[in-house]
Structure formats: C-alpha cells, structure tokens
C-alpha positions as YAML, in Angstrom:
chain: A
units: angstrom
residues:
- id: 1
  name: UNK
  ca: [77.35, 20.06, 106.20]
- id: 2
  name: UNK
  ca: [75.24, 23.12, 106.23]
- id: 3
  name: UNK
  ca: [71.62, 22.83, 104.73]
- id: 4
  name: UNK
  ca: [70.65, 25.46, 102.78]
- id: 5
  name: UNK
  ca: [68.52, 27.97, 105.31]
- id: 6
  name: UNK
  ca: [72.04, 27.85, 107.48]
- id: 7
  name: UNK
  ca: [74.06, 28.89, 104.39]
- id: 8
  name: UNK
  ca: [71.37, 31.93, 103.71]
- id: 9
  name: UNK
  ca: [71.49, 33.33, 106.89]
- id: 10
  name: UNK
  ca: [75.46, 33.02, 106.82]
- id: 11
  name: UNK
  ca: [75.26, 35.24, 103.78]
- id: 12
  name: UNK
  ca: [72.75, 37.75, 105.39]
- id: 13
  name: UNK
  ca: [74.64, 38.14, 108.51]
- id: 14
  name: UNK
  ca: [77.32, 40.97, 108.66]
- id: 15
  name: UNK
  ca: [80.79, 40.28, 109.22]
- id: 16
  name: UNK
  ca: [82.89, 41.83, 111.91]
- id: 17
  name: UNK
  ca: [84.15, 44.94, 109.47]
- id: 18
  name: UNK
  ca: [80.98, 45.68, 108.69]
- id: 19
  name: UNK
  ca: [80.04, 45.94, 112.28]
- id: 20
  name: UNK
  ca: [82.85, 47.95, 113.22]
- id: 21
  name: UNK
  ca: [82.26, 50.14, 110.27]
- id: 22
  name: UNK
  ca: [78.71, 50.30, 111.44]
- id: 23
  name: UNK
  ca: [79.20, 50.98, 114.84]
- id: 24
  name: UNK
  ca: [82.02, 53.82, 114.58]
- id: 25
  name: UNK
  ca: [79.71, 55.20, 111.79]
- id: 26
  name: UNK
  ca: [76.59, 55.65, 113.83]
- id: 27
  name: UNK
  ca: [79.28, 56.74, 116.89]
- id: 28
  name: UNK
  ca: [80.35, 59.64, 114.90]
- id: 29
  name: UNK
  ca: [76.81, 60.39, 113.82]
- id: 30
  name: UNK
  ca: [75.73, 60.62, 117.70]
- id: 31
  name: UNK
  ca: [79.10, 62.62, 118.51]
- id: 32
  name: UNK
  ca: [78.04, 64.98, 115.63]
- id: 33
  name: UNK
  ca: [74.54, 65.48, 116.69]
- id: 34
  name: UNK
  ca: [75.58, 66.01, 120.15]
- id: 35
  name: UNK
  ca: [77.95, 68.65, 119.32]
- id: 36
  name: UNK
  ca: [75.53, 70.58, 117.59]
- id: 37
  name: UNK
  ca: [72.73, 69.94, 120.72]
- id: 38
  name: UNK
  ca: [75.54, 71.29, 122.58]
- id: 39
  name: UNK
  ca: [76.60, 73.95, 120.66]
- id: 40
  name: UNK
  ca: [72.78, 75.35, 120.56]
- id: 41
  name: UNK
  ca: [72.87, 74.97, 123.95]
- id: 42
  name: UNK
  ca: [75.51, 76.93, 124.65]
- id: 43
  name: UNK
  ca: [74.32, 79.70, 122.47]
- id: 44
  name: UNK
  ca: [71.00, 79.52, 123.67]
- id: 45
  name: UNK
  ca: [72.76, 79.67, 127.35]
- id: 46
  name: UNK
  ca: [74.76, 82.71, 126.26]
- id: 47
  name: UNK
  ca: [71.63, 84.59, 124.87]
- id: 48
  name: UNK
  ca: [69.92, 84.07, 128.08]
- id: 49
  name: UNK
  ca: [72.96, 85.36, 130.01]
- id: 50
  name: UNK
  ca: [72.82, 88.43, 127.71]
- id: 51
  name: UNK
  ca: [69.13, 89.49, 128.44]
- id: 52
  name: UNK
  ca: [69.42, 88.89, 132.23]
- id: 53
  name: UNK
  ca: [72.44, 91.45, 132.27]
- id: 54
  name: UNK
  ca: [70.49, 93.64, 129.96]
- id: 55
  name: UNK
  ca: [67.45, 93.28, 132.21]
- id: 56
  name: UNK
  ca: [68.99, 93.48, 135.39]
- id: 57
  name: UNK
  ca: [71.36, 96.68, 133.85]
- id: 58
  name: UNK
  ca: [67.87, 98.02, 133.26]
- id: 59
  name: UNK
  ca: [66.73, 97.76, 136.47]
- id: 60
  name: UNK
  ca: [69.54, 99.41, 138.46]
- id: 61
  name: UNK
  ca: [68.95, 102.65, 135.88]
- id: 62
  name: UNK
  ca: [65.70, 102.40, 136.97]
- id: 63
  name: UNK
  ca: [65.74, 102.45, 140.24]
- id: 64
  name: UNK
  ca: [69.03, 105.04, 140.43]
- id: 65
  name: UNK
  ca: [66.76, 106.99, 138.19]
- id: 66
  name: UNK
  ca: [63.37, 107.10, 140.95]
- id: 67
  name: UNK
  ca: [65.69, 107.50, 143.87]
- id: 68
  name: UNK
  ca: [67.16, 110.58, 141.87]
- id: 69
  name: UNK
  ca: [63.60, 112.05, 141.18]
- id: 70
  name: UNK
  ca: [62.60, 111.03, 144.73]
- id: 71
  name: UNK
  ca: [65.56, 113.26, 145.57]
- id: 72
  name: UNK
  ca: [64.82, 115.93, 143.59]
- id: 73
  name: UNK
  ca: [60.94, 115.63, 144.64]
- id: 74
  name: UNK
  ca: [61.20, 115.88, 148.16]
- id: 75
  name: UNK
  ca: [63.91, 119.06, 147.74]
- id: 76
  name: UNK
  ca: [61.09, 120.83, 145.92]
- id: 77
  name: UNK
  ca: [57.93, 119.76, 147.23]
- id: 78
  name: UNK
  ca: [58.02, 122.64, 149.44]
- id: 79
  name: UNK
  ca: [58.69, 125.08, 147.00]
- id: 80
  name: UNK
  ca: [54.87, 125.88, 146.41]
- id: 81
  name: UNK
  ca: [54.15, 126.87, 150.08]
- id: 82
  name: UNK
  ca: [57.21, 128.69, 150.95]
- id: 83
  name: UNK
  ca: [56.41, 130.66, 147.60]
- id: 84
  name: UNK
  ca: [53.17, 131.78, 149.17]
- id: 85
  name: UNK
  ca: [54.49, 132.02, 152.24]
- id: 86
  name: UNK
  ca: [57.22, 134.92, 151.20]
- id: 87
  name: UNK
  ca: [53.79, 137.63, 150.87]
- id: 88
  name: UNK
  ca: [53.11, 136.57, 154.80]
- id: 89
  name: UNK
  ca: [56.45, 137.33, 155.72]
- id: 90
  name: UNK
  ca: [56.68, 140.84, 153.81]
- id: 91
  name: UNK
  ca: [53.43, 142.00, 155.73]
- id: 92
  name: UNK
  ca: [55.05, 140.79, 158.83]
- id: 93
  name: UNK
  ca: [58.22, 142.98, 158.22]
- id: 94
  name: UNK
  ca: [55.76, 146.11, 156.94]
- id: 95
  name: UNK
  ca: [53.78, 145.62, 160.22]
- id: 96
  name: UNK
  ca: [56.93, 145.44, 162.71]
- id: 97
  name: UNK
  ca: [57.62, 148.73, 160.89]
- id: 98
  name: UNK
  ca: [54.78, 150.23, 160.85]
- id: 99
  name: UNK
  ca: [54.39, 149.43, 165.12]
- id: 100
  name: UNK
  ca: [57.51, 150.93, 165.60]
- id: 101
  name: UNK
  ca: [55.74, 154.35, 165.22]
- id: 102
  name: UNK
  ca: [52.03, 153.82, 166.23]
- id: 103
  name: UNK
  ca: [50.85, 154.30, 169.70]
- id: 104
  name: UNK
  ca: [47.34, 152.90, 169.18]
- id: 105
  name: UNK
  ca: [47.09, 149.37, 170.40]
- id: 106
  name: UNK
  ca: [43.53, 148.76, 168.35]
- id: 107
  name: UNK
  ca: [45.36, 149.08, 164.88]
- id: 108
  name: UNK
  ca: [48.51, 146.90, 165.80]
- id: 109
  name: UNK
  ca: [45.89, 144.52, 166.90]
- id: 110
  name: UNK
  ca: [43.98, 144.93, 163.62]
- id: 111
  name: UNK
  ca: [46.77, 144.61, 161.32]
- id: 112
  name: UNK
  ca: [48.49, 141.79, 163.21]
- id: 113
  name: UNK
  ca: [44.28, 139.67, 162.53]
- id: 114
  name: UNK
  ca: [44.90, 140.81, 158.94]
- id: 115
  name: UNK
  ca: [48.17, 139.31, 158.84]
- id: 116
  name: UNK
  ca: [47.33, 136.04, 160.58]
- id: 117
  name: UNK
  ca: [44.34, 135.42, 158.49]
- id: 118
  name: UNK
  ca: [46.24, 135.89, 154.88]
- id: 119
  name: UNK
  ca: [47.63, 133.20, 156.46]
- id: 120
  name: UNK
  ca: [45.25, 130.86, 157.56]
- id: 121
  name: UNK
  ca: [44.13, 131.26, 154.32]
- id: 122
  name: UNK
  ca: [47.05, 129.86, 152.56]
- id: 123
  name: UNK
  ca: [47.64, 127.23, 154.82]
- id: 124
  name: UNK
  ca: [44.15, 126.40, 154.25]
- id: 125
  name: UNK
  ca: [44.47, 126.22, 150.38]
- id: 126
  name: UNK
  ca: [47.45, 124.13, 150.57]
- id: 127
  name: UNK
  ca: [44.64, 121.06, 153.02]
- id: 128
  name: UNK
  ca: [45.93, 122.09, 156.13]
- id: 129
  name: UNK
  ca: [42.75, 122.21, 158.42]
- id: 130
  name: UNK
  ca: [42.18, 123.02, 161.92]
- id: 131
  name: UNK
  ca: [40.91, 120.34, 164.25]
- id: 132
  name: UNK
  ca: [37.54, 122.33, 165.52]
- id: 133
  name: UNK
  ca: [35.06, 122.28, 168.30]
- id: 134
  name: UNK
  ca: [37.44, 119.33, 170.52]
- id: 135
  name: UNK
  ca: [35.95, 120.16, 174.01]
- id: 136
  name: UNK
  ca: [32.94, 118.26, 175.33]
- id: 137
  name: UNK
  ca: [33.55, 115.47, 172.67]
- id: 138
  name: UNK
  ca: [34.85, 112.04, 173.44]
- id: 139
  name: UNK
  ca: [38.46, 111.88, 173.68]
- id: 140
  name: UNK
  ca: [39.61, 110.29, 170.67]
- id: 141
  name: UNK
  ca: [43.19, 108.57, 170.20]
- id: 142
  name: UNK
  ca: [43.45, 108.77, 167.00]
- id: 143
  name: UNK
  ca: [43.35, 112.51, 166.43]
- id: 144
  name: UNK
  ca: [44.29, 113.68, 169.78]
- id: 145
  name: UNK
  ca: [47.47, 113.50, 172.88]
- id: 146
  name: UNK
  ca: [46.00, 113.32, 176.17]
- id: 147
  name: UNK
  ca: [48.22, 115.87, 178.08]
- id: 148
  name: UNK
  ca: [46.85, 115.94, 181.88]
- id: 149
  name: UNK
  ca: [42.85, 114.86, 183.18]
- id: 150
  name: UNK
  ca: [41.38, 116.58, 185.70]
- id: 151
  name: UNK
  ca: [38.53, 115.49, 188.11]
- id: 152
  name: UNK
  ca: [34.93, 116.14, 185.38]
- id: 153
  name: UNK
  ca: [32.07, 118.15, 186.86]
- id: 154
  name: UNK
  ca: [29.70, 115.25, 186.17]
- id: 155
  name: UNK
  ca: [29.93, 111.55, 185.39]
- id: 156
  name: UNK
  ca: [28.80, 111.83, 182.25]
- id: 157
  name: UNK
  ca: [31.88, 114.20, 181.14]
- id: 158
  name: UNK
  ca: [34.14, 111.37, 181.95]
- id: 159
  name: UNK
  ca: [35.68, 110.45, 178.65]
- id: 160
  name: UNK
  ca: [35.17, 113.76, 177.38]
- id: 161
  name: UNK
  ca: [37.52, 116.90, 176.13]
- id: 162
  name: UNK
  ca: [37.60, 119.24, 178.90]
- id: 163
  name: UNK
  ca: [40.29, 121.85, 177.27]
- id: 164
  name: UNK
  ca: [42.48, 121.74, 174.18]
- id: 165
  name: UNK
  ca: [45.76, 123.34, 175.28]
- id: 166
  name: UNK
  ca: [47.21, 123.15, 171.43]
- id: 167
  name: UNK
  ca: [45.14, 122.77, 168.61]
- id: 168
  name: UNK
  ca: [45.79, 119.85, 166.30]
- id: 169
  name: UNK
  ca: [45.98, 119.91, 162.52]
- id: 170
  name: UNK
  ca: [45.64, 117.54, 159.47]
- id: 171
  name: UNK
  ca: [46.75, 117.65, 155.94]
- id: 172
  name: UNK
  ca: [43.81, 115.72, 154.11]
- id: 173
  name: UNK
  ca: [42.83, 112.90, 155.82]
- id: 174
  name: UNK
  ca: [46.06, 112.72, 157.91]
- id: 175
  name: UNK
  ca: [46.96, 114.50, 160.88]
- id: 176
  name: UNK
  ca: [49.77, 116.02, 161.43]
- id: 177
  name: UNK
  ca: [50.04, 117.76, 164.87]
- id: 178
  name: UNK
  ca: [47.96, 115.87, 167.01]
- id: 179
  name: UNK
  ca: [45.72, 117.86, 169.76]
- id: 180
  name: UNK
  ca: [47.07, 118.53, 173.30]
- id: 181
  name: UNK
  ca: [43.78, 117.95, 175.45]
- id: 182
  name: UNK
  ca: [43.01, 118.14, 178.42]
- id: 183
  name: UNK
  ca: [40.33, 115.49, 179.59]
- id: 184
  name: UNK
  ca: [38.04, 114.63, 181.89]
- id: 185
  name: UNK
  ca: [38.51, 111.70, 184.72]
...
C-alpha cells in the first residue's frame, strides 16, 4: 500500500495528456513567436535592402552628375582667356594690314611691341609668369630642362645657367613650360 506522502505526490503529478497538451501548447507558442522574429526579420531585411538601393542609386546620380560638370568645366574653362585673347588677335590682323602699306621699319617694329605687350599683359592677369633672370643661377631641376652644357669659364660657374635658349613659364605655383638652359660643365 501507498502511505499517504506517495498518494499526494500521485495527485500532484501530471498525467500523460496533460503533458502532451503542455508540450504541443508551449510548441505552438515557440512556433508563433518565431514566426513573428522571423517575419520582423524579414521586414527589417527588406528595409535595409531598400535604403542600400536608394543609397547606392544616389550615388551613381552623383557621380554621373560631377563627371557631367567636370565635362562641361573643362570645355569652358578656357573660355575666359580666349575671350581676351580675341582683342590680341584683331590688333594682329589691323597691324598685318596696316604693314602691307608702310615702308618704315621703326613703326612696324613699334606697333608689333605694342601688340606683344597687350599681351603679356593678359597672360599675366590670367598667373601666367615668366621665369626671370635664369643665367648665372644654379641649375635647378625642378623649374628647368637641361638642353646641352658647355665647358664654364671658371670652376665656380659649374652648376650654373650659362644661357636660357626658351624661357620657361608657370601658372601660380606650377610650371608649365619648363626652361631650356643651357649650363655650365
């Protein structure tokens, strides 16, 4: 015979049914939960797929856009100086015209300076800049071509600019046409 502590915890304990009722009730909570983890998951999944294609369809306007203006930027960039330029080139036509019928030398001469210093002077407002005063400085790499050297008159010319067969330019700080020199060896 059962005592009476073995008969209490034979009421208390569950019976099969219950456990299977237990057990597939708790399964279908976890199922249920999980689909809706999953479900968020996907959404949240989708969202995020939707702002990188946003982002990245942002981008590629972007950067079709600057390569357009880029484009566009380097086509005009010019326009300024050539616009100047056009005055240079309307004195040089007046001036061939004008020589056609003159016989003095001094006044070609004259109006050909005038000419070539209008533009100077433009070139010079736009930052172009003429590399000055070259010979009997150091030859220096960076601004200068080293075109021929020729035997110096003393050693302490060695090194040194002896001619400048082309003069060099810069735009700013950088140069573009580089000296032709001629130095000493």
């Amino acid at each position: 015979m059962k005592n009476k502590e073995q008969l209490d915890q034979d009421v208390n304990q569950p019976t099969d049914d219950q456990l299977v009722e237990e057990t597939t009730q708790i399964e279908t909570e976890v199922n249920f939960d999980a689909e809706i983890e999953e479900s968020k998951l996907e959404a949240e999944i989708a969202d995020l797929k939707d702002k990188y294609l946003r982002l990245y369809s942002d981008f590629e306007n972007f950067r079709k856009r600057t390569a357009k203006e880029r484009i566009d930027l380097i086509k005009t960039a010019s326009e300024d100086v050539l616009r100047d330029l056009i005055p240079v080139v309307d004195d040089f036509e007046r001036a061939t015209k004008a020589s056609e019928n003159e016989t003095d030398l001094v006044k070609i001469r004259e109006g050909n300076q005038l000419i070539f210093h209008k533009l100077v002077r433009i070139l010079e407002t736009k930052g172009l800049k003429v590399m000055e005063d070259l010979t009997g400085k150091p030859f220096n790499p960076d601004t200068q071509e080293a075109i021929t050297q020729i035997p110096s008159p003393s050693e302490e010319m060695k090194g040194m600019v002896m001619d400048v067969v082309e003069k060099g330019y810069t735009l700013g700080e950088k140069v573009v046409r580089y000296a032709k020199v001629v130095t000493g060896s």
